[in-house]
MDTraj code that builds the backbone (N, CA, C; nanometers):
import mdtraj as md
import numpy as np

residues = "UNK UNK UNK UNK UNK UNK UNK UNK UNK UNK UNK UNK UNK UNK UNK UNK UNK UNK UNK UNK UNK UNK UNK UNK UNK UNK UNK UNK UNK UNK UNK UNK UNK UNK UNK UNK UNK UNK UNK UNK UNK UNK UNK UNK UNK UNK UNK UNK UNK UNK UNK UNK UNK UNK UNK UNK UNK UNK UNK UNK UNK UNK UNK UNK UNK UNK UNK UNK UNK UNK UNK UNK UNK UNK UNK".split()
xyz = np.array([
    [-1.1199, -1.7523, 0.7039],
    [-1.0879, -1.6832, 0.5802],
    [-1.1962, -1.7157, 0.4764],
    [-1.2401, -1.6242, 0.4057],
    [-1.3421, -1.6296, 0.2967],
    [-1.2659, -1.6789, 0.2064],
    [-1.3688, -1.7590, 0.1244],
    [-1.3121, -1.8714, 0.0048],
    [-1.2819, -1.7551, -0.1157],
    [-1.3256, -1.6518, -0.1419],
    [-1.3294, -1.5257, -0.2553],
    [-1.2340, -1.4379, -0.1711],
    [-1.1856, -1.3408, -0.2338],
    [-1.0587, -1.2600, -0.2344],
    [-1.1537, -1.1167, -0.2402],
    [-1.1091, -1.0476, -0.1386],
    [-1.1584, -0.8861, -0.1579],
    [-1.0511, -0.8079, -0.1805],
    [-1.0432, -0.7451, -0.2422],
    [-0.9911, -0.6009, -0.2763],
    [-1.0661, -0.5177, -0.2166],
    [-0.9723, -0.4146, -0.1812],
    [-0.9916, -0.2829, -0.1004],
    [-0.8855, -0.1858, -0.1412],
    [-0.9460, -0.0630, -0.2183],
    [-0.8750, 0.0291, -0.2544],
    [-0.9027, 0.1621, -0.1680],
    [-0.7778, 0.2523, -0.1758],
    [-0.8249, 0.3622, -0.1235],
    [-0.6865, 0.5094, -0.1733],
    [-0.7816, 0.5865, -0.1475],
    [-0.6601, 0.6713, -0.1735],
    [-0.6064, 0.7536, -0.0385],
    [-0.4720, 0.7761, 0.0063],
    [-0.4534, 0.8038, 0.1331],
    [-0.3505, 0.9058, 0.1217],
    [-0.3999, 1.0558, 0.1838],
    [-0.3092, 1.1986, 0.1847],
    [-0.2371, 1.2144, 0.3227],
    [-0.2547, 1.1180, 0.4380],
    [-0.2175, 1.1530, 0.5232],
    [-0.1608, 1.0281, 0.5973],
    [-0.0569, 1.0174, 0.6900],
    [0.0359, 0.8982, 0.7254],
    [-0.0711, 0.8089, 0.7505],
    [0.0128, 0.7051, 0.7589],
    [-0.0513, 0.5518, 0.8360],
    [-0.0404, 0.4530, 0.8336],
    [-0.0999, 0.2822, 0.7918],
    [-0.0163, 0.1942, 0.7919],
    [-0.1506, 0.1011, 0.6882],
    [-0.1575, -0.0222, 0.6340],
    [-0.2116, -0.1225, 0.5618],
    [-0.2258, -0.1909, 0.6855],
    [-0.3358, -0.2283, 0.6773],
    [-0.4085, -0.3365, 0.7976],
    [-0.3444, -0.5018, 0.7358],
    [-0.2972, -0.5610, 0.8465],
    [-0.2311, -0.6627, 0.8957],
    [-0.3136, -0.7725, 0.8262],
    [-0.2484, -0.8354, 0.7517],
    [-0.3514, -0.9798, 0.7283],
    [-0.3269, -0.9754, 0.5502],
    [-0.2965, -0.8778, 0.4936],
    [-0.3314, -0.8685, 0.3474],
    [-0.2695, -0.9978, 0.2664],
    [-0.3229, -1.0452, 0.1631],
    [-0.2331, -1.1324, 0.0694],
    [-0.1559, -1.1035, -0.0102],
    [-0.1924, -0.9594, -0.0817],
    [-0.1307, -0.9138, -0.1621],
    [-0.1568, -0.7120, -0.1510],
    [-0.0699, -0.6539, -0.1829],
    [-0.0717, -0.4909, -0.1544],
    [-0.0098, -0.4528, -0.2528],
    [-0.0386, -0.3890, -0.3456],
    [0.0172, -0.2536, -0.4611],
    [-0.0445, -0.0854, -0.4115],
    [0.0915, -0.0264, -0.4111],
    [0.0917, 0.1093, -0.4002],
    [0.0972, 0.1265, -0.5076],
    [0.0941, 0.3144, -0.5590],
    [0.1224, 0.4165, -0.6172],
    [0.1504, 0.5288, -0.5807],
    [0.2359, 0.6362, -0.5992],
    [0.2255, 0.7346, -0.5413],
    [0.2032, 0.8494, -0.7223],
    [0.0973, 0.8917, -0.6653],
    [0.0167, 0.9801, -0.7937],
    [0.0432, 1.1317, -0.7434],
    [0.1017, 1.1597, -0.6280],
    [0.0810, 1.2938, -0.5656],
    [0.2492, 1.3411, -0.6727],
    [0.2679, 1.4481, -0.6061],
    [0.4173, 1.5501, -0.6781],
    [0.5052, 1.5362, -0.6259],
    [0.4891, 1.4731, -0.4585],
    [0.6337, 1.4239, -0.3726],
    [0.6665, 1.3257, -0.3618],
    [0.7852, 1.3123, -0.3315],
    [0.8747, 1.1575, -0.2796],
    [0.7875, 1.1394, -0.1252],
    [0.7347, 1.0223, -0.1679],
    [0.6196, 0.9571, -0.0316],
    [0.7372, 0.8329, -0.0049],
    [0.7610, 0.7831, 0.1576],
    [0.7638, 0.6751, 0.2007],
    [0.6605, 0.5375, 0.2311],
    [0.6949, 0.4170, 0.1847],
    [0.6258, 0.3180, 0.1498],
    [0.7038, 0.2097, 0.2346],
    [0.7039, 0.1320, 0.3514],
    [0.7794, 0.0351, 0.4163],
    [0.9006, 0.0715, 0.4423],
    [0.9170, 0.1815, 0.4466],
    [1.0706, 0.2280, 0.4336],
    [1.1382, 0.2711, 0.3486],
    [1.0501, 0.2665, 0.2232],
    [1.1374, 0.3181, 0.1295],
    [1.0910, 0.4136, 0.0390],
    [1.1877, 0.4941, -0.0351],
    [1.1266, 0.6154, -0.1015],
    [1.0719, 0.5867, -0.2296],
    [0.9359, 0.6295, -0.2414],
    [0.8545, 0.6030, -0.3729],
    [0.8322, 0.7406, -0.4498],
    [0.9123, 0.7788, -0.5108],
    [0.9167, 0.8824, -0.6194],
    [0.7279, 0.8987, -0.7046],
    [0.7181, 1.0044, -0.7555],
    [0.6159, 1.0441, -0.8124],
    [0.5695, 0.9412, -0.9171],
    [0.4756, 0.8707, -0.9433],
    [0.4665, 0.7613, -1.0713],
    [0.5164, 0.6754, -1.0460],
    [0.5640, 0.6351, -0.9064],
    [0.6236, 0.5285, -0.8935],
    [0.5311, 0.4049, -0.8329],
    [0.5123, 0.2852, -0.8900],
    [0.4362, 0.1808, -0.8121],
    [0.5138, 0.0458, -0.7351],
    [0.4559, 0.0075, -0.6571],
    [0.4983, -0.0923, -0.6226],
    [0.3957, -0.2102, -0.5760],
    [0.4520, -0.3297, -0.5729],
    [0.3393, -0.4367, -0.5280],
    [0.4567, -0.5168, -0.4346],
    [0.3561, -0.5691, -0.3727],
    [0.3864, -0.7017, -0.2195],
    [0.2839, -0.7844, -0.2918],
    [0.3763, -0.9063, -0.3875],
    [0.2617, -1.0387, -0.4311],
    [0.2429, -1.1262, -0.3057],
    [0.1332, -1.1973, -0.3564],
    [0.0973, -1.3039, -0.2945],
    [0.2524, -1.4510, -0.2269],
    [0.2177, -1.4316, -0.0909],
    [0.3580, -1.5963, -0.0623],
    [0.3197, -1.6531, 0.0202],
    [0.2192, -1.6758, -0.0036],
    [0.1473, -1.8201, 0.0717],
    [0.1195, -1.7553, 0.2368],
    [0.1108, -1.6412, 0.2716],
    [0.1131, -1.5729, 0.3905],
    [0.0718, -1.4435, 0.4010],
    [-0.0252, -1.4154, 0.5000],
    [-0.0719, -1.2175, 0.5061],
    [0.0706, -1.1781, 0.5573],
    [0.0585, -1.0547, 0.5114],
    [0.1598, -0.9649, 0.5509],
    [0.1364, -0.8619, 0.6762],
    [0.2474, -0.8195, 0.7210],
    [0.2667, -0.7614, 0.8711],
    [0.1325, -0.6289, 0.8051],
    [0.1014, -0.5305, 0.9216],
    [0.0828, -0.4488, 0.8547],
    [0.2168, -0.3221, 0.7956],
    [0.2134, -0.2508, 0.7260],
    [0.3046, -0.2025, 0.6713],
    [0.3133, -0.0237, 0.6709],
    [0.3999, 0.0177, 0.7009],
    [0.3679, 0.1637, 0.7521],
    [0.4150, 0.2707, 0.6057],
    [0.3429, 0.3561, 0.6030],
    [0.3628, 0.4993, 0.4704],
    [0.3490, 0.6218, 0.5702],
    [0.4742, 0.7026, 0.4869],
    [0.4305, 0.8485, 0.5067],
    [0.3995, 0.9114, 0.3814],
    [0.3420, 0.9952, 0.3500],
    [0.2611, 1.0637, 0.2448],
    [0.3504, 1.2079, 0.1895],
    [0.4261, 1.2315, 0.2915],
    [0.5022, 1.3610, 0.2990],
    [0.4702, 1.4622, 0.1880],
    [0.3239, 1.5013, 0.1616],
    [0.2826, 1.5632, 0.1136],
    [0.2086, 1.5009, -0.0178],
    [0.2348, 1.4131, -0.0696],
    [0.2358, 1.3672, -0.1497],
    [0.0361, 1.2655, -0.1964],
    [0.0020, 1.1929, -0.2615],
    [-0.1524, 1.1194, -0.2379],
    [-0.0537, 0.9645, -0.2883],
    [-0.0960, 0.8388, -0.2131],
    [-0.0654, 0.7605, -0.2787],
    [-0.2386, 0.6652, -0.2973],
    [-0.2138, 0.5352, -0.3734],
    [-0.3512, 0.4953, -0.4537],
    [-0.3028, 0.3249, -0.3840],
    [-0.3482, 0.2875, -0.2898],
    [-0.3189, 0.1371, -0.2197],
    [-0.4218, 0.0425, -0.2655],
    [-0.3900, -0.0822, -0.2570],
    [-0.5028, -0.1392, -0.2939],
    [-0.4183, -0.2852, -0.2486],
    [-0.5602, -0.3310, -0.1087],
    [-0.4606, -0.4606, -0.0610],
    [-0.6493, -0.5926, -0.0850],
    [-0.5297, -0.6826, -0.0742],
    [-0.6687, -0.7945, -0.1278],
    [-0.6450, -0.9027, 0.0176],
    [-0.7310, -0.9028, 0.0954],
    [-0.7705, -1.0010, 0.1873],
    [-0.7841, -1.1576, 0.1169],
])
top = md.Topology()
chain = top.add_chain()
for i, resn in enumerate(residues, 1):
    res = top.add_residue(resn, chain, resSeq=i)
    for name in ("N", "CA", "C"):
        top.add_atom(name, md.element.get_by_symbol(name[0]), res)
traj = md.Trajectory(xyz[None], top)
């Protein structure tokens, strides 16, 4: 593990999942639809974060269902 912390943002229109290992992960969903986020429904303007707990996280699965969300996970 690198002693410095990367961030990695991206914006994502189409399904998929956050690569395995992250410390910390904040969504957004900026698109016009109700997008799924770990299972759960993330309304338009809606954000969410996975803080830091002493552990990477699984990777974590989204559907987009039309919708753009704005991820941003920090190694």
């Amino acid at each position: 593990m690198n002693i410095l912390a990367e961030p990695q943002e991206q914006e994502v229109t189409v399904d998929g999942s956050t690569p395995a290992g992250a410390l910390f992960i904040s969504v957004k969903n900026v698109g016009a639809a109700i997008a799924t986020f770990n299972g759960v429904p993330l309304s338009p303007g809606e954000a969410k974060s996975y803080s830091f707990i002493g552990k990477g996280y699984k990777s974590l699965v989204y559907a987009v269902n039309g919708s753009t969300l704005k991820i941003m996970t920090i190694f």
